[in-house]
Chimera marker file (.cmm) of the C-alpha trace (Angstrom):
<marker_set name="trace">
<marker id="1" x="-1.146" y="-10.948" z="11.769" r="1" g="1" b="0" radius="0.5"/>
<marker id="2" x="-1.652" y="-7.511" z="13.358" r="1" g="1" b="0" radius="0.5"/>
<marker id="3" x="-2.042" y="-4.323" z="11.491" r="1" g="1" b="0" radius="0.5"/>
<marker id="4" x="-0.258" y="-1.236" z="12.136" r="1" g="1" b="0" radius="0.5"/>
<marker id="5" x="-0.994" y="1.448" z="11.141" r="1" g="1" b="0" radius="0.5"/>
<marker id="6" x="2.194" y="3.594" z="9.501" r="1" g="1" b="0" radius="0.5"/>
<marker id="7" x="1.067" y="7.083" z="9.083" r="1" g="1" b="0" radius="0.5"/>
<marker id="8" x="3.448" y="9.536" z="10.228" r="1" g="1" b="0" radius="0.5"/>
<marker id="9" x="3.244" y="10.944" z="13.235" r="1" g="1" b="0" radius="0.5"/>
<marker id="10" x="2.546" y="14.971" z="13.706" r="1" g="1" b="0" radius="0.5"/>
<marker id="11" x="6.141" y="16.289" z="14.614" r="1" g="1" b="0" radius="0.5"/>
<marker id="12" x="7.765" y="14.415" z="10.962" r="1" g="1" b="0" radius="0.5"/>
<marker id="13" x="5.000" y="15.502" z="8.293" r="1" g="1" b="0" radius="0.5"/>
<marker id="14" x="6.682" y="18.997" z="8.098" r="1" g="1" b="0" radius="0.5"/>
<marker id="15" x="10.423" y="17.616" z="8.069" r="1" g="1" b="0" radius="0.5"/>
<marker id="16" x="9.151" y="15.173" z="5.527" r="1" g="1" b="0" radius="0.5"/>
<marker id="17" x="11.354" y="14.994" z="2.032" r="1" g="1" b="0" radius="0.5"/>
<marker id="18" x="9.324" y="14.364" z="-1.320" r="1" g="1" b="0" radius="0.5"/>
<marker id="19" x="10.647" y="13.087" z="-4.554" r="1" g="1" b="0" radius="0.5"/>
<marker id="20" x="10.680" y="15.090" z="-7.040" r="1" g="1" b="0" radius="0.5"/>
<marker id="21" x="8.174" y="13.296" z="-8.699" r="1" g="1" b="0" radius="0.5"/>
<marker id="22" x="5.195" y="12.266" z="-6.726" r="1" g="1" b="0" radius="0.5"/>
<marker id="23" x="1.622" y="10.000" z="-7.885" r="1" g="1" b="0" radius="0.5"/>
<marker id="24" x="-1.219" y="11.580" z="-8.451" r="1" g="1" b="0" radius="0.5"/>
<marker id="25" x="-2.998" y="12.176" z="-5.446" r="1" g="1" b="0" radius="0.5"/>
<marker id="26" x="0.121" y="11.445" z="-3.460" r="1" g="1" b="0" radius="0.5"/>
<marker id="27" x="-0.227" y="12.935" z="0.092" r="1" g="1" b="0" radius="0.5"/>
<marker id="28" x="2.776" y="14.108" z="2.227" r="1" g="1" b="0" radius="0.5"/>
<marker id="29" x="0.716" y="14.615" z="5.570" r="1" g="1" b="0" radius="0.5"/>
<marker id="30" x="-0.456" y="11.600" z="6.179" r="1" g="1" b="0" radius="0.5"/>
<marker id="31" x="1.675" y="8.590" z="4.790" r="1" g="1" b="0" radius="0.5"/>
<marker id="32" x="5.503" y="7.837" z="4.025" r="1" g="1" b="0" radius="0.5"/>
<marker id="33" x="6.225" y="8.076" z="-0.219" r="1" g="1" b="0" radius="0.5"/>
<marker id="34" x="7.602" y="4.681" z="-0.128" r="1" g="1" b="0" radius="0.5"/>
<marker id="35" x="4.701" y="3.148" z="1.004" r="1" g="1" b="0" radius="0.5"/>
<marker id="36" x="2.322" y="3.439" z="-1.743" r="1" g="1" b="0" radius="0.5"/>
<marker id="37" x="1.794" y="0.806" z="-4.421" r="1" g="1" b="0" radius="0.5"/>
<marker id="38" x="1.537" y="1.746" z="-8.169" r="1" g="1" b="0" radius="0.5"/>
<marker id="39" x="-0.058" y="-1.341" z="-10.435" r="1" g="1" b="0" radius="0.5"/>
<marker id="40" x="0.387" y="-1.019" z="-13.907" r="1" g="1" b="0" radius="0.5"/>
<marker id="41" x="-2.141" y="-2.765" z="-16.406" r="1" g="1" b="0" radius="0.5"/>
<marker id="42" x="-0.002" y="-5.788" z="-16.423" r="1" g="1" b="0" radius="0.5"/>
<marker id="43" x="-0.373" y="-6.256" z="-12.559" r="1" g="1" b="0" radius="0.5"/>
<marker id="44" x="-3.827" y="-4.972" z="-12.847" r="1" g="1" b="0" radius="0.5"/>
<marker id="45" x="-4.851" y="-7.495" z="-15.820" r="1" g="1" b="0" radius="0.5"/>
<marker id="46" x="-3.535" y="-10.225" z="-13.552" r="1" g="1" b="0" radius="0.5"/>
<marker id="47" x="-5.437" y="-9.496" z="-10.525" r="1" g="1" b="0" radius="0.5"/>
<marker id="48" x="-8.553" y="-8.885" z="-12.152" r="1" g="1" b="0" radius="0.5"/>
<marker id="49" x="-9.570" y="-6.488" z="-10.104" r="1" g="1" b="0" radius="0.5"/>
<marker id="50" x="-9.856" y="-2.593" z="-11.939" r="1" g="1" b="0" radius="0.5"/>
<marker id="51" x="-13.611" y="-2.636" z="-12.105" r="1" g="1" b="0" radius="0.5"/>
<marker id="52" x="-14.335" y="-3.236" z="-8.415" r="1" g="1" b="0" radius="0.5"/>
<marker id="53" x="-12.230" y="-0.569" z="-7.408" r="1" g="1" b="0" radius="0.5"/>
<marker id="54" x="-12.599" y="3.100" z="-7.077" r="1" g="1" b="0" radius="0.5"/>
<marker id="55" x="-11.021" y="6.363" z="-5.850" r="1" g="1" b="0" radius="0.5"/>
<marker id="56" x="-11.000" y="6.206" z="-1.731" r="1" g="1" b="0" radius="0.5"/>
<marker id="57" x="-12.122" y="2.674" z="-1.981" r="1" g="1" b="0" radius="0.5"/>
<marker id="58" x="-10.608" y="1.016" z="1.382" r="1" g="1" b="0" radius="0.5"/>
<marker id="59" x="-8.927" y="-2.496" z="0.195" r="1" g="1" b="0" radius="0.5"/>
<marker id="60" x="-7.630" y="-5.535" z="2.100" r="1" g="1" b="0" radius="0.5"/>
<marker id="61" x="-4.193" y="-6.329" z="0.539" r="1" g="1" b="0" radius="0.5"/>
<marker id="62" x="-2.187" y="-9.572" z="1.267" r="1" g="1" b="0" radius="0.5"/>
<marker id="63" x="1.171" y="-10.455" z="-0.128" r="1" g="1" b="0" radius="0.5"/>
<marker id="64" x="4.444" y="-12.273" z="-0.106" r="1" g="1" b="0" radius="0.5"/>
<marker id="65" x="7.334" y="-11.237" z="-0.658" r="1" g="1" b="0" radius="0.5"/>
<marker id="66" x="11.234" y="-11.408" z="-0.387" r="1" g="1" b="0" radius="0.5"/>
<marker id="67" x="13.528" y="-9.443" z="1.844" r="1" g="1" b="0" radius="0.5"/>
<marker id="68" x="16.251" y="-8.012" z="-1.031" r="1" g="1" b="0" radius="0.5"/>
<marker id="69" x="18.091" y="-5.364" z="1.123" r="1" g="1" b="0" radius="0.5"/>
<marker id="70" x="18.699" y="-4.837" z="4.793" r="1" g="1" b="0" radius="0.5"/>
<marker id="71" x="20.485" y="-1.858" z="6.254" r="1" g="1" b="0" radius="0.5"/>
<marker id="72" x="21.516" y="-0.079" z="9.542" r="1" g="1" b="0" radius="0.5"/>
<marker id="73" x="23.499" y="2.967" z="9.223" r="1" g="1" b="0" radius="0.5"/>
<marker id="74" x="24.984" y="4.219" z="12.616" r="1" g="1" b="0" radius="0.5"/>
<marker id="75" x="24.911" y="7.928" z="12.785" r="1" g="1" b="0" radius="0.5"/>
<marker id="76" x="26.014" y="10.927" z="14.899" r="1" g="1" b="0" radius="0.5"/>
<marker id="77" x="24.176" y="11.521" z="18.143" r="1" g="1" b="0" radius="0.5"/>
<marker id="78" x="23.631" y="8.106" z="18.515" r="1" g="1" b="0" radius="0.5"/>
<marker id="79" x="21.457" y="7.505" z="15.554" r="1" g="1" b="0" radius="0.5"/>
<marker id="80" x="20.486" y="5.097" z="13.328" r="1" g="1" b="0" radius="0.5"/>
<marker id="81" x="18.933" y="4.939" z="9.952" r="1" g="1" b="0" radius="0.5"/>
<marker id="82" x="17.036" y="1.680" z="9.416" r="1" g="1" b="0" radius="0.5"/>
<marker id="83" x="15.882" y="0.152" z="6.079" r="1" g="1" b="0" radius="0.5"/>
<marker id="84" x="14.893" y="-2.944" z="4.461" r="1" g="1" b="0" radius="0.5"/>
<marker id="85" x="13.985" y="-3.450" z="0.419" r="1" g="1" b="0" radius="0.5"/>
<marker id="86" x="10.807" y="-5.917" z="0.125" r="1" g="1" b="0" radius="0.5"/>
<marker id="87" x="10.033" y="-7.416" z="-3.292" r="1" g="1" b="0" radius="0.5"/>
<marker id="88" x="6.638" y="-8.591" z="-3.578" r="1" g="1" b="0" radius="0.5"/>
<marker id="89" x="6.128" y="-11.917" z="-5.183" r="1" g="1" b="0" radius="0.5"/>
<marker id="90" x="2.413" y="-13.013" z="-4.808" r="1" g="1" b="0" radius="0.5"/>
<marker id="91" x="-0.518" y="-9.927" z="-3.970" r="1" g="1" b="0" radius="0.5"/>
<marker id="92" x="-4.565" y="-10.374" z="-3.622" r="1" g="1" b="0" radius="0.5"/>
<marker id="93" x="-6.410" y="-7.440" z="-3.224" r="1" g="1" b="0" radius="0.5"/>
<marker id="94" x="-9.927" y="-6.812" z="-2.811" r="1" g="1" b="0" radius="0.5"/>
<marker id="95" x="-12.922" y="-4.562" z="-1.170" r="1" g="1" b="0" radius="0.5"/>
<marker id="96" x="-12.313" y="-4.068" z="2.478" r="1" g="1" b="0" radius="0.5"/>
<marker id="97" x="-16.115" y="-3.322" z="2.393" r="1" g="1" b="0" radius="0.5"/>
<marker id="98" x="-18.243" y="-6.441" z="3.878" r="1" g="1" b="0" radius="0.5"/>
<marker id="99" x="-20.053" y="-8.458" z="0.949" r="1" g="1" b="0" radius="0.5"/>
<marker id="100" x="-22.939" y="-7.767" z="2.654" r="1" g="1" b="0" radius="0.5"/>
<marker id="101" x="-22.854" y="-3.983" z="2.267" r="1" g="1" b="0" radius="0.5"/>
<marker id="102" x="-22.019" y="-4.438" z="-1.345" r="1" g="1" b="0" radius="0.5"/>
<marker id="103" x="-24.087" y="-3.260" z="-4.108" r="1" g="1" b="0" radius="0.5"/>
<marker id="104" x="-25.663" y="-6.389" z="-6.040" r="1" g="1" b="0" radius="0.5"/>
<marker id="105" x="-23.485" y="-5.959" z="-8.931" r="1" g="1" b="0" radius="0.5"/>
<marker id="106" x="-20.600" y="-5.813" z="-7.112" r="1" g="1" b="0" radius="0.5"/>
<marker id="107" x="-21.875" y="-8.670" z="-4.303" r="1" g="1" b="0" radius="0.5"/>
<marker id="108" x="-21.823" y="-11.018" z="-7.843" r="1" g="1" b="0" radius="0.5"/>
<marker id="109" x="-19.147" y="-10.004" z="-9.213" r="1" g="1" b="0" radius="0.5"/>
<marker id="110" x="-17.366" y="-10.512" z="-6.325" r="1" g="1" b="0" radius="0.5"/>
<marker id="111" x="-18.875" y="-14.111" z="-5.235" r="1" g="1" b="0" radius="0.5"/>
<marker id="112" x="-18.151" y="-15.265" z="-8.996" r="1" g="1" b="0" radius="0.5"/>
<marker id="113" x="-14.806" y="-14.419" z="-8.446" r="1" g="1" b="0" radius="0.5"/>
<marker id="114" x="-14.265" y="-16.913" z="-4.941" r="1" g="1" b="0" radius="0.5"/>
<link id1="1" id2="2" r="1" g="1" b="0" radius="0.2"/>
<link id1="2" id2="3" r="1" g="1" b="0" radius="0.2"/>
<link id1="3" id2="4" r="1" g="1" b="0" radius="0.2"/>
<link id1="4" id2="5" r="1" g="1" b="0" radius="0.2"/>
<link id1="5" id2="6" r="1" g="1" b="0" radius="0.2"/>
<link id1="6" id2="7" r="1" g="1" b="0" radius="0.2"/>
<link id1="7" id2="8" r="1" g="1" b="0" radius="0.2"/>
<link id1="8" id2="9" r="1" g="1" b="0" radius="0.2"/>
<link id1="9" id2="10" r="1" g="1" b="0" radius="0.2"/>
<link id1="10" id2="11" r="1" g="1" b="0" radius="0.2"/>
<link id1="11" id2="12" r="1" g="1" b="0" radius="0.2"/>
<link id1="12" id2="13" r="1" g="1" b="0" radius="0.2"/>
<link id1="13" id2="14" r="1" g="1" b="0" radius="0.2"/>
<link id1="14" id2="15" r="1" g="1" b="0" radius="0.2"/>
<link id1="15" id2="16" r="1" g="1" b="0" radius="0.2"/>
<link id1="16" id2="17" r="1" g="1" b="0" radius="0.2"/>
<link id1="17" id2="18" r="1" g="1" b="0" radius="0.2"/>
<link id1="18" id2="19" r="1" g="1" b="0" radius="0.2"/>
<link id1="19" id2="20" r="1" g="1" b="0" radius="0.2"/>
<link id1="20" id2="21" r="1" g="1" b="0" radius="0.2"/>
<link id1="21" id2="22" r="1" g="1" b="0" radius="0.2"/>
<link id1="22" id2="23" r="1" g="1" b="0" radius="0.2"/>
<link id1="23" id2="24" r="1" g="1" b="0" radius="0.2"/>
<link id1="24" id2="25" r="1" g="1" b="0" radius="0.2"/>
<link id1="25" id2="26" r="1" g="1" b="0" radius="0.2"/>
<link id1="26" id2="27" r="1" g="1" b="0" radius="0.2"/>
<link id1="27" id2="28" r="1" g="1" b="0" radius="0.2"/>
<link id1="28" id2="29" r="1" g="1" b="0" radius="0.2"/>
<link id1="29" id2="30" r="1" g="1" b="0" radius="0.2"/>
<link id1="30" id2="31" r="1" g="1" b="0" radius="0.2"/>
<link id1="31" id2="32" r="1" g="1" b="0" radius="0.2"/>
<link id1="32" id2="33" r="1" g="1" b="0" radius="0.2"/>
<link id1="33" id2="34" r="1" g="1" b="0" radius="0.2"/>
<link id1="34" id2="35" r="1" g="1" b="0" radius="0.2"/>
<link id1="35" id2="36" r="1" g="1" b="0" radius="0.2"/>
<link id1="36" id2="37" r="1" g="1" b="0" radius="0.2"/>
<link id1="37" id2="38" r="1" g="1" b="0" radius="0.2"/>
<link id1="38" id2="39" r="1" g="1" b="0" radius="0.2"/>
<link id1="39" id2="40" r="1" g="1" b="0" radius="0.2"/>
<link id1="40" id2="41" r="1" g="1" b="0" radius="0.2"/>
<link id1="41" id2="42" r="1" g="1" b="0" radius="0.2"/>
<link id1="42" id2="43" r="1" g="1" b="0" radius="0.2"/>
<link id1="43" id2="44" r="1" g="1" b="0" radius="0.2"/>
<link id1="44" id2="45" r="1" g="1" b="0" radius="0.2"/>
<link id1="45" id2="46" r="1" g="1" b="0" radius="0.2"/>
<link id1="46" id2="47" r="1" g="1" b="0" radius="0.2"/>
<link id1="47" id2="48" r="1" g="1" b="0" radius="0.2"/>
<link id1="48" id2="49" r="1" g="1" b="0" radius="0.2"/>
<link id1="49" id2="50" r="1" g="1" b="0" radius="0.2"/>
<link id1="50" id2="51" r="1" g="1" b="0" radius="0.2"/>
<link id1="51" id2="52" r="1" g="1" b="0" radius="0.2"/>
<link id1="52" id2="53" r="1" g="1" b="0" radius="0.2"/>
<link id1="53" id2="54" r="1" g="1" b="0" radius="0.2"/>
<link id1="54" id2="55" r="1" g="1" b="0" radius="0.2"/>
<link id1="55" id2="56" r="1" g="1" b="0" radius="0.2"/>
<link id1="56" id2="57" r="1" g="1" b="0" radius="0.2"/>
<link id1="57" id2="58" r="1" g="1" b="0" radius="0.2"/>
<link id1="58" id2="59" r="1" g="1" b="0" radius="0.2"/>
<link id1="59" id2="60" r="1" g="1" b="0" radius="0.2"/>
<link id1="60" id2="61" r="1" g="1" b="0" radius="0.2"/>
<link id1="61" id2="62" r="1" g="1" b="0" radius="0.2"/>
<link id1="62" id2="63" r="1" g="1" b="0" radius="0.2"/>
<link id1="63" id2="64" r="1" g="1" b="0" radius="0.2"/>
<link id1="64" id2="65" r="1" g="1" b="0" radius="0.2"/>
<link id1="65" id2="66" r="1" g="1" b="0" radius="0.2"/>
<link id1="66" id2="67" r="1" g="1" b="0" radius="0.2"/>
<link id1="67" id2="68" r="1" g="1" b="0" radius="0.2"/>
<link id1="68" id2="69" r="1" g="1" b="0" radius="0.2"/>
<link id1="69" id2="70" r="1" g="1" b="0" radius="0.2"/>
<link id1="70" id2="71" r="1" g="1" b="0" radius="0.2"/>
<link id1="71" id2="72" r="1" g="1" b="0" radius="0.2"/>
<link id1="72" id2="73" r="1" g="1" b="0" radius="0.2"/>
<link id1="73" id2="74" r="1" g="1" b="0" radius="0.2"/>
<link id1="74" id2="75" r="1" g="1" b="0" radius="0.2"/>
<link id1="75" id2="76" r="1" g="1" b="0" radius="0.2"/>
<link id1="76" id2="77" r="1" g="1" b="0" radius="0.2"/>
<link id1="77" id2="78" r="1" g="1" b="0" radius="0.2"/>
<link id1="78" id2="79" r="1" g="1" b="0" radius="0.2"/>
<link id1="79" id2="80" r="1" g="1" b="0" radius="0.2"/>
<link id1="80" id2="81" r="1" g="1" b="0" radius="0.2"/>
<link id1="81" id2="82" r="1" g="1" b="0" radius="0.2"/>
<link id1="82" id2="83" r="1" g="1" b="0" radius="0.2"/>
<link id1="83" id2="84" r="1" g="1" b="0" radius="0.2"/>
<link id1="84" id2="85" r="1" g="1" b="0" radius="0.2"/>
<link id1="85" id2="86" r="1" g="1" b="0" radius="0.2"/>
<link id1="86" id2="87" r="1" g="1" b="0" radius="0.2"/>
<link id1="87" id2="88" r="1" g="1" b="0" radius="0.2"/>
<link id1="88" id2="89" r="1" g="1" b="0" radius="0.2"/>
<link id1="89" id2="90" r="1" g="1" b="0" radius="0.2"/>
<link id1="90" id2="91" r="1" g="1" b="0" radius="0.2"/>
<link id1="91" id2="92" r="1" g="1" b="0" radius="0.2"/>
<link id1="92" id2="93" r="1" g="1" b="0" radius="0.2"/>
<link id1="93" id2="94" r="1" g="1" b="0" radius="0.2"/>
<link id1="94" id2="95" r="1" g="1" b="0" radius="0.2"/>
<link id1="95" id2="96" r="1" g="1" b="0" radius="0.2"/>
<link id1="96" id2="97" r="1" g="1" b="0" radius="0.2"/>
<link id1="97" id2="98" r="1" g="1" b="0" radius="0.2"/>
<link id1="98" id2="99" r="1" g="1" b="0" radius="0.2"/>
<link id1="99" id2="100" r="1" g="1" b="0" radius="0.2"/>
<link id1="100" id2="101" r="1" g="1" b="0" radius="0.2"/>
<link id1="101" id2="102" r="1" g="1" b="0" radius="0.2"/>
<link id1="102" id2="103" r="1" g="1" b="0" radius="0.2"/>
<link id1="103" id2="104" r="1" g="1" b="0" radius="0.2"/>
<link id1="104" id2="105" r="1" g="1" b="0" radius="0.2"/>
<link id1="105" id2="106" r="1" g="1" b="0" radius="0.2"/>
<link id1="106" id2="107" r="1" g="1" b="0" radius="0.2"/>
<link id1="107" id2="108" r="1" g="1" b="0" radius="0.2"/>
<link id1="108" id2="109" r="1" g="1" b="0" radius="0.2"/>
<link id1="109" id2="110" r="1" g="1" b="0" radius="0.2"/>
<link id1="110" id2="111" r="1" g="1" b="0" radius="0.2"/>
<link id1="111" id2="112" r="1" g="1" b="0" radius="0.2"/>
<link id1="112" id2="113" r="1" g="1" b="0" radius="0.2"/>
<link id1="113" id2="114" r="1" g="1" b="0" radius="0.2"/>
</marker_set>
C-alpha cells in the first residue's frame, strides 16, 4: 500500500477552522485536526507500547478498520464536500526507526516483543 502524505497544502493552512478544543501540541500548519490519533491508557495498555515511544518519535502505524459514514454534499459553484467516518478495529504501532539504529535497550525490548 502506498503512503500519502496528507499535510495541507500552503493556500488552506490560513483558511483552516480549529475546534475549540485542540491536543496538546496540536498543530494547525501542517496537518488536518481530524487526523490525529489520541490513545488513552486502555488502548495504550493493550498495545504495549508507552515505553518505546517518545515526543517526535516517527512510528509505523497499521490498522483495520470499518467504513461507518460516507457523504457527498453538492454545493454552490459546483462544489462538493466529501467525507467518510472510519472506525478502527485492529492497530499495531511501533518505531519507524530501523532496529538496527536502535539503542540496545530498545533493540531488546523490541525483538522480545516479535
Amino acid at each position: 500500500m502506498k503512503l500519502v502524505d496528507m499535510k495541507l497544502p500552503k493556500k488552506d493552512k490560513k483558511n483552516q477552522d480549529v475546534p475549540v478544543e485542540v491536543g496538546v501540541g496540536y498543530n494547525k500548519e501542517e496537518y488536518p485536526y481530524g487526523l490525529c490519533i489520541n490513545l488513552g491508557n486502555d488502548q495504550i495498555d493493550k498495545l504495549g507500547i508507552f515505553d518505546d515511544m517518545d515526543v517526535d518519535l516517527d512510528v509505523v502505524i497499521q490498522a483495520t478498520g470499518t467504513i461507518k459514514g460516507k457523504s457527498n454534499r453538492e454545493m454552490q459553484g459546483g462544489k462538493s464536500d466529501k467525507s467518510l467516518e472510519i472506525q478502527i478495529k485492529s492497530i499495531a504501532i511501533e518505531s519507524a526507526k530501523p532496529l538496527e539504529e536502535a539503542s540496545m535497550e530498545e533493540f531488546v525490548r523490541r525483538r522480545n516483543k516479535r
